[in-house]
C-alpha positions in Angstrom: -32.7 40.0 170.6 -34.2 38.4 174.5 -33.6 41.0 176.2 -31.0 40.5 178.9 -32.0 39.3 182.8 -31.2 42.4 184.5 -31.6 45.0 181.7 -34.5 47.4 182.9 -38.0 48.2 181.5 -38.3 51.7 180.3 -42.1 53.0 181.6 -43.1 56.3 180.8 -44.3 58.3 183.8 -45.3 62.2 183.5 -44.3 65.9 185.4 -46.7 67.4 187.4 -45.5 70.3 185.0 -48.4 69.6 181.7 -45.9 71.6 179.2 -42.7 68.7 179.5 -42.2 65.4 177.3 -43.0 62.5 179.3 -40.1 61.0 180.7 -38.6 57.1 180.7 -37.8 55.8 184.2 -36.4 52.2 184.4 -38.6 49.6 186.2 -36.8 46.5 187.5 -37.8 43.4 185.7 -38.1 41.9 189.3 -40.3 44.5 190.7 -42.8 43.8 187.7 -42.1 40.0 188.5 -43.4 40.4 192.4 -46.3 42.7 191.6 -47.8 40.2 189.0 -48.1 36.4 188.5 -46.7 36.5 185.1 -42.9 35.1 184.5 -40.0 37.0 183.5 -40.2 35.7 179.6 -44.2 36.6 179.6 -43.4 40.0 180.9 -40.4 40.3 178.4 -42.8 39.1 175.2 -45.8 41.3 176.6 -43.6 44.5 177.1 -42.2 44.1 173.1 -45.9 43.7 172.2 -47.0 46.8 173.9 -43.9 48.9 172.8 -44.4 48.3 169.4 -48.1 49.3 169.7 -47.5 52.2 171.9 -43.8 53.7 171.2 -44.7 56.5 173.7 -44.9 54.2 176.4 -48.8 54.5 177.5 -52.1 53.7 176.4 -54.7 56.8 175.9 -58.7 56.3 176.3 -58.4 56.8 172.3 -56.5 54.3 171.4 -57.8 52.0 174.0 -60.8 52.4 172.3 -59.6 52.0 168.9 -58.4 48.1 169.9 -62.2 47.5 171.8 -63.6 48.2 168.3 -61.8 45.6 166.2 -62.3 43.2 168.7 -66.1 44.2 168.3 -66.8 45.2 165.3 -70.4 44.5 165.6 -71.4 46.5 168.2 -70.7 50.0 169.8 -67.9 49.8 172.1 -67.3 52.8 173.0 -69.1 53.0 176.1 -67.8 50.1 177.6 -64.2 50.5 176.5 -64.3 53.6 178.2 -65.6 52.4 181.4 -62.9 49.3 181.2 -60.3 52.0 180.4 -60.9 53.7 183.8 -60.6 50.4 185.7 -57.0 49.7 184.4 -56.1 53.5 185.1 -55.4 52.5 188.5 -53.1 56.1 189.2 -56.7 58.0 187.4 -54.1 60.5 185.3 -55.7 59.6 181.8 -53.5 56.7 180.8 -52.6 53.6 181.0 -48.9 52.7 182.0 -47.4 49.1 181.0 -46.9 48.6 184.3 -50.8 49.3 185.2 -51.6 47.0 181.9 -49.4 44.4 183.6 -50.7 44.4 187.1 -54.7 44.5 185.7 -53.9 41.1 183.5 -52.7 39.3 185.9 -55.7 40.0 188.4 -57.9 39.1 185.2 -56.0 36.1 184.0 -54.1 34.7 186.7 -55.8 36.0 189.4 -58.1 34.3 192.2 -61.9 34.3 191.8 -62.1 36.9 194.8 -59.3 38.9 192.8 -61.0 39.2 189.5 -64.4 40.0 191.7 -62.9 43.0 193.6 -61.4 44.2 190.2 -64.8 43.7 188.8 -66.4 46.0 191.3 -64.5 48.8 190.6 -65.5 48.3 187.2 -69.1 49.2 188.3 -68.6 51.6 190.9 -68.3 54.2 188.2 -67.9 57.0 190.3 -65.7 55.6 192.8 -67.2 56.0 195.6 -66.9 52.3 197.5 -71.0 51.1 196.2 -72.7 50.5 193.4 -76.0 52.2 192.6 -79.0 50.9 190.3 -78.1 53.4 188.2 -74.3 52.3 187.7 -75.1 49.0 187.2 -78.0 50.1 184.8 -75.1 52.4 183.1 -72.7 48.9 182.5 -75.3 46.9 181.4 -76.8 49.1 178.8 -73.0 49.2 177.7 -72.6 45.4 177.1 -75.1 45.3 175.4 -74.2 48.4 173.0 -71.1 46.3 173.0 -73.1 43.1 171.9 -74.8 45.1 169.1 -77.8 45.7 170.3 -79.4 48.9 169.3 -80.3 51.5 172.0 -83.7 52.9 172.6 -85.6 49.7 171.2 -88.6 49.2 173.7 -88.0 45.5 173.6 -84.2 45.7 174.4 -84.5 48.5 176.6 -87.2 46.5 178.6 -84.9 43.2 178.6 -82.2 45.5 179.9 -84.2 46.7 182.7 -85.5 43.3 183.7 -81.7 42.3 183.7 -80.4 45.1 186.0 -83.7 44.7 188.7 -83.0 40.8 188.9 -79.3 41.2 189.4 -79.3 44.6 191.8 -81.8 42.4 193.9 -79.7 39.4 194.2 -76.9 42.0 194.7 -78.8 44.2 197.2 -78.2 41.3 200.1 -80.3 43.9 202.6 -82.0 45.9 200.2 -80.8 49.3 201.8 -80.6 50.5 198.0 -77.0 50.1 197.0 -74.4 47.2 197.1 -71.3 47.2 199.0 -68.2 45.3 198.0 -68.8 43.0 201.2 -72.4 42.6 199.6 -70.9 41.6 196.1 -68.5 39.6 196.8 -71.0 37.1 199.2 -73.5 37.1 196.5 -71.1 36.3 193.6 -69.2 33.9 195.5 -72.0 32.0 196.6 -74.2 32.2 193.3 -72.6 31.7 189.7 -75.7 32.6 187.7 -75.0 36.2 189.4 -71.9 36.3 188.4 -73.1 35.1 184.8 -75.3 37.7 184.4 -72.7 40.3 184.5 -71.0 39.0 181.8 -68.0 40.5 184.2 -65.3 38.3 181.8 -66.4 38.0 178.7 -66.0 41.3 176.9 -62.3 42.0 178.9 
């Protein structure tokens, strides 16, 4: 059964107190409509989907992980999944809400090259502190390629990896102070698509 035009979404939310149940508060079909470029039968379809899969209502870094791996199987996704996981918790309580699931889709599939870019740099500022270090971007990229199934450790990949981090960071690193800024990123990706390329930023979302 559709569910009907003004019927609300249930989204589970949780107490500051640790010891109660989480509990269901309505969110308005239309709110979810404004805050995302999705339509009201796409949110309707998506919200069945992720009901079914999560009954409680949110997404944990388990199970978030648990859906990474079968989509690759191949590799070790683990890392990445959980550095993707902490992107999408926007509110940084240790889930993920349908409403956060929502608003991080559209930015990835519906939303503007400059959209997906900023999204993208939160993804590699892993501590959150507004730049991205060598050392972060080192940290994501030895996860893709975990992800892609290649083995840690191996001189040859390890070395490949390296060479991979220094060539982007530089293109990155617009005045080579030592860390990028999101005004740095988004000139360089903007202006240069094999950049962008290299991060494989949209291929393993």
């Amino acid at each position: 059964m559709a569910t009907p035009p003004d019927s609300p979404i249930e989204e589970v939310v949780y107490e500051l107190e640790p010891t109660r149940a989480p509990k269901p508060i309505p969110v308005a079909l239309e709110d979810l409509c404004r805050l995302t470029k999705f339509t009201r039968q796409e949110i309707r379809v998506m919200y069945r989907g992720f009901k079914t899969e999560c009954p409680d209502g949110v997404v944990h870094e388990d199970s978030f992980k648990d859906i990474y791996a079968k989509f690759f199987p191949h590799g070790n996704s683990s890392l990445y999944a959980h550095y993707v996981f902490k992107a999408f918790d926007v509110n940084c309580n240790g889930s993920i809400t349908f409403r956060d699931l929502l608003v991080t889709l559209s930015t990835l599939l519906r939303g503007s090259v400059y959209e997906r870019l900023r999204w993208t740099f939160r993804l590699y500022d892993i501590n959150g502190d507004g730049c991205i270090s060598r050392g972060e971007l080192g940290e994501i990229v030895s996860a893709v390629h975990e992800l892609m199934g290649r083995r840690p450790h191996q001189p040859d990949d390890d070395r490949k990896a390296r060479e991979q981090v220094d060539r982007v960071f530089a293109k990155l690193d617009l005045n080579q102070d030592g860390i990028i800024t999101i005004e740095e990123f988004l000139e360089a990706c903007l202006k240069d698509d094999v950049v962008t390329k290299s991060l494989q930023m949209f291929d393993c979302l």
